[in-house]
VOMIPA-941031 format. One line per 5 residues: number of its first residue (from 1); their letters; for each residue x, y, z of C-alpha. Coordinates in nm, 4 decimals. Each point is the difference from the previous one (the first is absolute). Layout:
NUM = A = X/Y/Z  ...
This chain:
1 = XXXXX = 0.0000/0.0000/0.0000  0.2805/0.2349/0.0667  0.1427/-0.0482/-0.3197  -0.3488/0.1020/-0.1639  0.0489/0.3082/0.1939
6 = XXXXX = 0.2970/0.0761/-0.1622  -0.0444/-0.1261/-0.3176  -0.3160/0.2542/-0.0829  0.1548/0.2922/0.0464  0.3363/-0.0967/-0.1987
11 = XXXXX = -0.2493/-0.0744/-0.3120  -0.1516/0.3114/0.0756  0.3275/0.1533/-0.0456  0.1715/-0.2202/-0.2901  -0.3151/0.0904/-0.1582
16 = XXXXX = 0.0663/0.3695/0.0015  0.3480/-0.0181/-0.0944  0.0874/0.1806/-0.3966  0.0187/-0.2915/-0.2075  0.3007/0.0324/-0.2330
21 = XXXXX = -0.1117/-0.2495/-0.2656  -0.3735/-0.0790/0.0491  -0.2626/0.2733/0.1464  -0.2373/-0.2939/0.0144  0.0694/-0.2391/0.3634
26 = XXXXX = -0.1770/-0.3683/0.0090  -0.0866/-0.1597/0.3244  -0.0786/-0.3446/0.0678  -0.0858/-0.2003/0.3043  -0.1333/-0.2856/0.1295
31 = XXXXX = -0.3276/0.1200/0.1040  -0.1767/0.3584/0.1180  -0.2174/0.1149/0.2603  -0.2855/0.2012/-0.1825  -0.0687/0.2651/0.2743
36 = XXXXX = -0.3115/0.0940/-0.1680  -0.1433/-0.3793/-0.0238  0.1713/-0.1440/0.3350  0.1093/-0.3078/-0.2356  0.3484/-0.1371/-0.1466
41 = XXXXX = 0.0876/-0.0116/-0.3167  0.2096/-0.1962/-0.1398  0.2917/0.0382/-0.2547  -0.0566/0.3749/-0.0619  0.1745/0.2435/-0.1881
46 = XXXXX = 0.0264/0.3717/0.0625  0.1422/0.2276/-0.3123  0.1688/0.3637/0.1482  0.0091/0.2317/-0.2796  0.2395/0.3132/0.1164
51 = XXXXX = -0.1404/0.0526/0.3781  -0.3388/-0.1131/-0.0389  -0.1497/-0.3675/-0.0128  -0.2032/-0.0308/-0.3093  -0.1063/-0.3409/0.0479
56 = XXXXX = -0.0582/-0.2952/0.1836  -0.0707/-0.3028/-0.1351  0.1380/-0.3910/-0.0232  0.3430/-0.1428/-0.0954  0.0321/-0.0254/-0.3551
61 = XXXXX = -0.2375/0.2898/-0.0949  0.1776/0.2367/-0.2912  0.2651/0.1854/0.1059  0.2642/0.2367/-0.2366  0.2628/-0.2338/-0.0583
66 = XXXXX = 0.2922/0.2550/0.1086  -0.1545/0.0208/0.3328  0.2127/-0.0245/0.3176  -0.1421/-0.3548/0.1713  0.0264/-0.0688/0.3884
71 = XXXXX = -0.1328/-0.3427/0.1623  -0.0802/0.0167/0.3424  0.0081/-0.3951/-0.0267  -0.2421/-0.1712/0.3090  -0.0471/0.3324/0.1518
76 = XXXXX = -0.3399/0.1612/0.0159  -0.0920/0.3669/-0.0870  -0.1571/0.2264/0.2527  -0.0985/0.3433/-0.2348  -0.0861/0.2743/0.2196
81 = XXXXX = 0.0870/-0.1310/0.3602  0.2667/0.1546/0.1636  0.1295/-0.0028/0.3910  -0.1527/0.2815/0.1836  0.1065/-0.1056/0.3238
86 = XXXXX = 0.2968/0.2621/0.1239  0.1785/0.0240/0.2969  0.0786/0.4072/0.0253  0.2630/0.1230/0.2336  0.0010/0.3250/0.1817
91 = XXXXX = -0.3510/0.1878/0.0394  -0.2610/0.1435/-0.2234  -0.0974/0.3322/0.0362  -0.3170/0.1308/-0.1457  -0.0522/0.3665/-0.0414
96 = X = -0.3193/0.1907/0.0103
């Protein structure tokens, strides 16, 4: 579970990176939670076109061929959770 944790925000951020010889970024897993839906699907593919995700879909849907391809092997995808749970040091001060 930790490494989930870490693992989401590094695609976040490999995702966001310039892309010197594709602008198009292929992502494949073995299965994603569907937020919306509650249910897991299996083999899916997410296409990243520049900084936005222009489609979801399933492994082996068309793709541009010069597109940069990562595997995420047996791991599963969890779009749009992220760890909200901070620790903050010091104090907070609020001003009215």
């Amino acid at each position: 579970m930790k490494f989930l944790r870490a693992a989401i925000p590094c695609l976040l951020c490999l995702a966001t990176l310039p892309v010197a010889h594709a602008d198009t970024l292929v992502i494949t897993a073995a299965r994603m939670i569907d937020v919306l839906s509650g249910r897991a699907i299996d083999h899916p593919q997410i296409l990243i076109a520049g900084e936005r995700i222009t489609s979801v879909g399933k492994q082996g849907d068309p793709a541009p061929a010069d597109a940069r391809k990562l595997d995420l092997g047996a791991r599963t995808l969890l779009p749009g959770l992220i760890d909200m749970h901070v620790h903050r040091k010091g104090s907070v001060a609020l001003r009215s």
